[in-house]
MDTraj code that builds the backbone (N, CA, C; nanometers):
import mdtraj as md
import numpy as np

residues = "UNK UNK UNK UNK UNK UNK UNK UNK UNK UNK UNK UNK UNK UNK UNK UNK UNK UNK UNK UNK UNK UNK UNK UNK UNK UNK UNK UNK UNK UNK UNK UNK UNK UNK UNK UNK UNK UNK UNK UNK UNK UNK UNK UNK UNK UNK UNK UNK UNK UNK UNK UNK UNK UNK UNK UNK UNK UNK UNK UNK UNK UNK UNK UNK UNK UNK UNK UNK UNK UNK UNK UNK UNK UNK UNK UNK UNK UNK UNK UNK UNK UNK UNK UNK UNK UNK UNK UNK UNK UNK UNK UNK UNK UNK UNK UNK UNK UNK UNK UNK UNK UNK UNK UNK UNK UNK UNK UNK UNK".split()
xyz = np.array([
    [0.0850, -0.1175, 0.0000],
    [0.0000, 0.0000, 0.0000],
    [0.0895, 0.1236, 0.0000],
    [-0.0088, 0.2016, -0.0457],
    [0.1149, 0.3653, -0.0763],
    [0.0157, 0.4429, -0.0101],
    [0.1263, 0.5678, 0.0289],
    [-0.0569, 0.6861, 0.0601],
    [0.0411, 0.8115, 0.0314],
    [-0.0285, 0.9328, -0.0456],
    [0.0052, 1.0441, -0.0744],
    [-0.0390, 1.1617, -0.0394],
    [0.0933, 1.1979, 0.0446],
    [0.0067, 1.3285, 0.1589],
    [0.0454, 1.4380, 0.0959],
    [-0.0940, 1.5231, 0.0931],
    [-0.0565, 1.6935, 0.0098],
    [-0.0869, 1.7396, 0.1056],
    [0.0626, 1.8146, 0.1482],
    [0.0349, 1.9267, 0.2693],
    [0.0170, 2.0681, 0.2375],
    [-0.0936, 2.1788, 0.2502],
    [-0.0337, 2.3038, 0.1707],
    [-0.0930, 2.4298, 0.3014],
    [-0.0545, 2.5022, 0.2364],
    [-0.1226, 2.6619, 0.3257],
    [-0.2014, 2.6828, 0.2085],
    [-0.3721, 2.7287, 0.3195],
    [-0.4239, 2.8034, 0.1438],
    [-0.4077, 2.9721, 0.1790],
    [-0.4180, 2.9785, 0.0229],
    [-0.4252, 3.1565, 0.0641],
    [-0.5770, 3.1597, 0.0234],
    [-0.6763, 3.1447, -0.0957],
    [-0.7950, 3.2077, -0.0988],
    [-0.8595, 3.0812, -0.1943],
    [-0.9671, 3.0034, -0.1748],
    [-1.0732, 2.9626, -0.2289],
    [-1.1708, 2.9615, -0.3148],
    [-1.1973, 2.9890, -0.4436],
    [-1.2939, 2.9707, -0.5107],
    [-1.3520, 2.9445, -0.5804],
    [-1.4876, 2.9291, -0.6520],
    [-1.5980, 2.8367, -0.7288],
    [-1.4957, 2.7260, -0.7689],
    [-1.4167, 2.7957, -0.8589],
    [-1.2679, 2.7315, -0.9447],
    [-1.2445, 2.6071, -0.9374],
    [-1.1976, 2.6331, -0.7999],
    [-1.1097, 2.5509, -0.7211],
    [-1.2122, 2.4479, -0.6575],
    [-1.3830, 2.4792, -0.5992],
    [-1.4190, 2.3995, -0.5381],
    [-1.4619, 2.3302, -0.6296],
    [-1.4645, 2.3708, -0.7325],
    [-1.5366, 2.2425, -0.8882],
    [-1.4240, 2.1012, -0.8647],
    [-1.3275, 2.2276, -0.9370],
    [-1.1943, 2.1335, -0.9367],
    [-1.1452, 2.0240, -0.8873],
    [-1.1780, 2.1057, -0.7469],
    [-1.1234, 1.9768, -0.5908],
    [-1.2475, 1.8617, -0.6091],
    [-1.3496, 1.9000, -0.6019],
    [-1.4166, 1.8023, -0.6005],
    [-1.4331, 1.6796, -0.7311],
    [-1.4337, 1.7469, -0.8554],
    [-1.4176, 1.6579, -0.9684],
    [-1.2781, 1.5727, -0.9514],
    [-1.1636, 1.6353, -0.9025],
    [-1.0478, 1.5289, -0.8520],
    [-1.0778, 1.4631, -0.7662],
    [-1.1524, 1.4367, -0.6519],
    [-1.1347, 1.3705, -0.5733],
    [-1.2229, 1.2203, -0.6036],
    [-1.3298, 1.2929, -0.7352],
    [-1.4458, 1.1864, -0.7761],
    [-1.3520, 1.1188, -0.9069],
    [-1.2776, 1.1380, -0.9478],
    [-1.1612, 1.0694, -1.0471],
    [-1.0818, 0.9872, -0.9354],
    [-1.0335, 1.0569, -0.8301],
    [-0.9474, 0.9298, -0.7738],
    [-1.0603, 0.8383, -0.6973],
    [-1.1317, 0.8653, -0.6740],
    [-1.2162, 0.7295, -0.5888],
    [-1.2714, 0.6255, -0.7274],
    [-1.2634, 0.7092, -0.8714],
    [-1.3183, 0.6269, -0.9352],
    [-1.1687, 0.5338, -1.0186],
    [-1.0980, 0.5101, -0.9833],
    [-0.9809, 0.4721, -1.0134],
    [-0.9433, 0.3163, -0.9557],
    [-0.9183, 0.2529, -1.0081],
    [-0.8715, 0.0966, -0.9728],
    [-0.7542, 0.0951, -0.8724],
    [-0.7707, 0.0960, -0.7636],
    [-0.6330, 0.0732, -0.6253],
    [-0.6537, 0.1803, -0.5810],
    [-0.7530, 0.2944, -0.5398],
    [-0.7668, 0.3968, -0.4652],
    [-0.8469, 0.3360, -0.3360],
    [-0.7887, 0.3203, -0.2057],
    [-0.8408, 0.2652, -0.1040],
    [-0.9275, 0.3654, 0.0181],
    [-0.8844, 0.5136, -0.0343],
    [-0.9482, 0.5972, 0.0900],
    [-0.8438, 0.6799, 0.0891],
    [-0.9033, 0.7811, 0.2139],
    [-0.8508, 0.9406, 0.2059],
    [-0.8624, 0.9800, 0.3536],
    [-0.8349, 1.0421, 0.3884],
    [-0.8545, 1.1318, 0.5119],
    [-0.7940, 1.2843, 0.4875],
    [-0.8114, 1.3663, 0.6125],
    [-0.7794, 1.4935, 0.5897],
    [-0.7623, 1.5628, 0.7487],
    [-0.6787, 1.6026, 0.7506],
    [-0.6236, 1.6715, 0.8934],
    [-0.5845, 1.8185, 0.8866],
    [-0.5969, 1.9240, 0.9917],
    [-0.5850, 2.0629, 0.9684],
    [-0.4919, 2.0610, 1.0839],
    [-0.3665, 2.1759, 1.1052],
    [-0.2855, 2.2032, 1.1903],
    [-0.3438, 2.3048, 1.2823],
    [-0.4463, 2.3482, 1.3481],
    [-0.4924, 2.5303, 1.3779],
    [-0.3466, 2.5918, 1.4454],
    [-0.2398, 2.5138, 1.4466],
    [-0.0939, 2.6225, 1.4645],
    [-0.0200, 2.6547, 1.4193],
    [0.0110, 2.5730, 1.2997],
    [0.0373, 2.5960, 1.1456],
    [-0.0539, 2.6806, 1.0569],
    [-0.1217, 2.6548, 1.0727],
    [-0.2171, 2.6383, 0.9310],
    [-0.2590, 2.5776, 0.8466],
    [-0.1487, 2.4874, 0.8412],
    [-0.1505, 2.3973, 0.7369],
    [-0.3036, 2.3077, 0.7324],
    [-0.2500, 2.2082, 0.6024],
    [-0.3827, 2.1233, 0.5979],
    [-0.3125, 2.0284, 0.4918],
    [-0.3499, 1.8971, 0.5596],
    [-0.3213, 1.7617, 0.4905],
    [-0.3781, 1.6976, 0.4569],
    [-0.3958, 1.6120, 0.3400],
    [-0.5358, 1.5157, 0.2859],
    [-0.4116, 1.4104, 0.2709],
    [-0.4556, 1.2554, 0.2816],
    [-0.3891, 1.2144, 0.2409],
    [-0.4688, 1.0847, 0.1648],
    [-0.4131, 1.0413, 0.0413],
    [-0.4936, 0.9518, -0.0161],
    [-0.3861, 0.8139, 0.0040],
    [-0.4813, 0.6953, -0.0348],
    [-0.4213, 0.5409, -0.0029],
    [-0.4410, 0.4746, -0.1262],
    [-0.3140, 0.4063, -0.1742],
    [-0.3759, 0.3245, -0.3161],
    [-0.2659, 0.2190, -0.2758],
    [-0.3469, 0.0950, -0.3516],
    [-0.3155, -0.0039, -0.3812],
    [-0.1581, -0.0346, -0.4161],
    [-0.1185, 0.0550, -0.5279],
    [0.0510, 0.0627, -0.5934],
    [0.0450, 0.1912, -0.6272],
    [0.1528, 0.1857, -0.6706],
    [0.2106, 0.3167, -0.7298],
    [0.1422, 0.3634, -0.8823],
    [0.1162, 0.2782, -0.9120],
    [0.0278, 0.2573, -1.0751],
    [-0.0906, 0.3171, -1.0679],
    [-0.1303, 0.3192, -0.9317],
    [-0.2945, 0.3376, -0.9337],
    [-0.2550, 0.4813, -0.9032],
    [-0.1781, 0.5487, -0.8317],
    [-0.1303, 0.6761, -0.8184],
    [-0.1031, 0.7387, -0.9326],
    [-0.0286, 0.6865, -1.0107],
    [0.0604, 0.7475, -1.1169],
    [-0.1160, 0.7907, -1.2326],
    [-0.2038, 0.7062, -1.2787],
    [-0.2924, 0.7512, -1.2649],
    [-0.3748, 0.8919, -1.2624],
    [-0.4335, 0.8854, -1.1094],
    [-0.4184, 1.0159, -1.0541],
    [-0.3712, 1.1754, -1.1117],
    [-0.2441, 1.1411, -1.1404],
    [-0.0859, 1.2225, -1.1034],
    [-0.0867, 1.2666, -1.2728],
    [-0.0950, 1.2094, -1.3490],
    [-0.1364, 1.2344, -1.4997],
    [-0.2593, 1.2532, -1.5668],
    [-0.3863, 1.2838, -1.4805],
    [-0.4950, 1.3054, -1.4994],
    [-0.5118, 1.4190, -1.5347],
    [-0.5624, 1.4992, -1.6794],
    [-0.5505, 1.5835, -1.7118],
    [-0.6206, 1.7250, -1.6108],
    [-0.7249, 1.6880, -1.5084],
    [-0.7760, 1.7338, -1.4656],
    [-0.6621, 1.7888, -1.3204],
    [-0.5738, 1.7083, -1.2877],
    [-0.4830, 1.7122, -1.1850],
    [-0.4102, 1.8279, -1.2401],
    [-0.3587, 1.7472, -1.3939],
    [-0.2301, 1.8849, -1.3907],
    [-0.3143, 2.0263, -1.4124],
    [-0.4235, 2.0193, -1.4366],
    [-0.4902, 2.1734, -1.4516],
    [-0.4269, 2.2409, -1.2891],
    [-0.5225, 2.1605, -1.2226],
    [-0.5082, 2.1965, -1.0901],
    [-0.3359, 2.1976, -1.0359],
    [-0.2685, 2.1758, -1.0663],
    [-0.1276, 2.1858, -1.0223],
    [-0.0870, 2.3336, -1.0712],
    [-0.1211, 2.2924, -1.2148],
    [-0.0570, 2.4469, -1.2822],
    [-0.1769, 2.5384, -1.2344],
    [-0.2578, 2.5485, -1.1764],
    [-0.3325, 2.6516, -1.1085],
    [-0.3384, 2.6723, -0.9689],
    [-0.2397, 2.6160, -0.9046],
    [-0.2250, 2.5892, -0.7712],
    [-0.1356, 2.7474, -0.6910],
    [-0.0584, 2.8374, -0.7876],
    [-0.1044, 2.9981, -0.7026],
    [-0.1671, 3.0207, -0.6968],
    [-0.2936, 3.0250, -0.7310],
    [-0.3730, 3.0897, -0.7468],
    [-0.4888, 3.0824, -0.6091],
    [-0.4654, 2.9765, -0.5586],
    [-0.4927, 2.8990, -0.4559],
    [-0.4384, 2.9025, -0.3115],
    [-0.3207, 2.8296, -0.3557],
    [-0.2312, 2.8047, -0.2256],
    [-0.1469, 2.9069, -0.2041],
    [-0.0543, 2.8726, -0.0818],
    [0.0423, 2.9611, -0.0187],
    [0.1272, 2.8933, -0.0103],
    [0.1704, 2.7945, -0.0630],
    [0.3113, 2.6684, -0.0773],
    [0.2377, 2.5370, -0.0319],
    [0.3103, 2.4329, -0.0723],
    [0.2436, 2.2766, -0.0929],
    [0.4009, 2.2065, -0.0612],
    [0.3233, 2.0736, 0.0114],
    [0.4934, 1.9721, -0.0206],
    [0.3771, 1.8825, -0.0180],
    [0.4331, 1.7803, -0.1476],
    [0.3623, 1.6036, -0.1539],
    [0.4916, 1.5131, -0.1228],
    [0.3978, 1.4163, -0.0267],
    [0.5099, 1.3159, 0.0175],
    [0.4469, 1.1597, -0.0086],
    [0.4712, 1.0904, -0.0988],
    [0.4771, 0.9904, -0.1838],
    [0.5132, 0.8532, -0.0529],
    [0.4425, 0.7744, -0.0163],
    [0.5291, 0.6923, 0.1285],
    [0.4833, 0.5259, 0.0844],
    [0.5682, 0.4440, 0.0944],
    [0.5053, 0.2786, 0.1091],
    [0.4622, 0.2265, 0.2299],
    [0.3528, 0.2117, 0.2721],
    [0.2880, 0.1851, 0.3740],
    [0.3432, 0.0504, 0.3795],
    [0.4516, 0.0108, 0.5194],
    [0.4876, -0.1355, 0.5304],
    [0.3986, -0.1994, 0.6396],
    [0.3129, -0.1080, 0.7153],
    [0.2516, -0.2176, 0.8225],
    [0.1505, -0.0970, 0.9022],
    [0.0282, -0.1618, 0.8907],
    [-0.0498, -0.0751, 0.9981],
    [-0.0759, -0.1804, 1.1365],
    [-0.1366, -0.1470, 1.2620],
    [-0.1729, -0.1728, 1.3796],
    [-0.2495, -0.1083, 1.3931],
    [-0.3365, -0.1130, 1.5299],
    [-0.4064, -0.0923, 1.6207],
    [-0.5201, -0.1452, 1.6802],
    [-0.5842, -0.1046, 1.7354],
    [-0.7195, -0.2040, 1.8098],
    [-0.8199, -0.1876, 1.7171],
    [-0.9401, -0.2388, 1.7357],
    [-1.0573, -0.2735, 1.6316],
    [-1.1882, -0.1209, 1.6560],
    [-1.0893, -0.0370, 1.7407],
    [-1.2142, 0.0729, 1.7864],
    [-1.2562, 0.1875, 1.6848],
    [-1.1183, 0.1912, 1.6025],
    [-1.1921, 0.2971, 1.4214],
    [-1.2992, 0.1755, 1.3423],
    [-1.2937, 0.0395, 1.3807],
    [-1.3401, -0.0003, 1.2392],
    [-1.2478, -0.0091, 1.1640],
    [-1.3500, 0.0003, 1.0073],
    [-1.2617, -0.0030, 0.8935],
    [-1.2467, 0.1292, 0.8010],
    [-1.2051, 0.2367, 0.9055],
    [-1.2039, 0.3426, 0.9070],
    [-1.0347, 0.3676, 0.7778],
    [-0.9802, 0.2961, 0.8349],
    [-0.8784, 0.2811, 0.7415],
    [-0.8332, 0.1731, 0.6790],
    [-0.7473, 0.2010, 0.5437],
    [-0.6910, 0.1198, 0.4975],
    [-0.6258, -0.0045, 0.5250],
    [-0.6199, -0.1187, 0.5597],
    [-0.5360, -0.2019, 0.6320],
    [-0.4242, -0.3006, 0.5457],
    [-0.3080, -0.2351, 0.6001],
    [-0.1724, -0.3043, 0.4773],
    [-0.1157, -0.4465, 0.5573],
    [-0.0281, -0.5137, 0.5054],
    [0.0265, -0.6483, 0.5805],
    [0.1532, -0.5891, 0.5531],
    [0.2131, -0.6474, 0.6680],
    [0.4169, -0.6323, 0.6104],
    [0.4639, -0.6898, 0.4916],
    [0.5560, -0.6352, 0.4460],
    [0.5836, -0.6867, 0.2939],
    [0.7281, -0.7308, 0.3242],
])
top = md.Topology()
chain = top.add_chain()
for i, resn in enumerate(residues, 1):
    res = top.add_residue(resn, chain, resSeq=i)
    for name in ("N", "CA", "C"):
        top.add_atom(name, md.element.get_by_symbol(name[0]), res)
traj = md.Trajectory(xyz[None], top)
């Protein structure tokens, strides 16, 4: 399993962008090895992290060449206040049974 975290600052929001975000997010769920998403806010940063879960890297790469993505990349001043994506191989999750199947669940490789 992989998961790809986009961390960014926003600077300003609109129609644009909420089309945008949302038509991407309905391309990656509709994608073969997209397992789920979550999303976390810093209130001491600022920041804000989504992070998505896929199957391989294939099912990402995907994603990542979706003509609708690179719109949104190359329109991403317009938006944000700086971004870092961090690309990770999920080797092993844990924990107790109290989320459910709230998340993704990987085996050691």
């Amino acid at each position: 399993m992989y998961s790809s975290t986009f961390i960014f600052a926003k600077k300003q929001f609109d129609e644009a962008f909420h089309r945008l975000d949302q038509e991407i997010a309905a391309i990656a769920k509709s994608i073969p090895g997209y397992l789920g998403e979550e999303a976390w806010e810093n209130p001491q940063t600022g920041l804000f992290s989504n992070v998505y879960y896929w199957s391989s890297l294939e099912a990402l790469q995907i994603l990542v060449d979706h003509p609708r993505h690179l719109e949104a990349k190359a329109a991403q001043e317009n938006w944000l206040a700086g971004y870092q994506v961090i690309i990770s191989e999920v080797i092993k999750t844990y924990g107790d049974s109290k989320f459910g199947e709230k998340w993704p669940i990987a085996t050691a490789t």
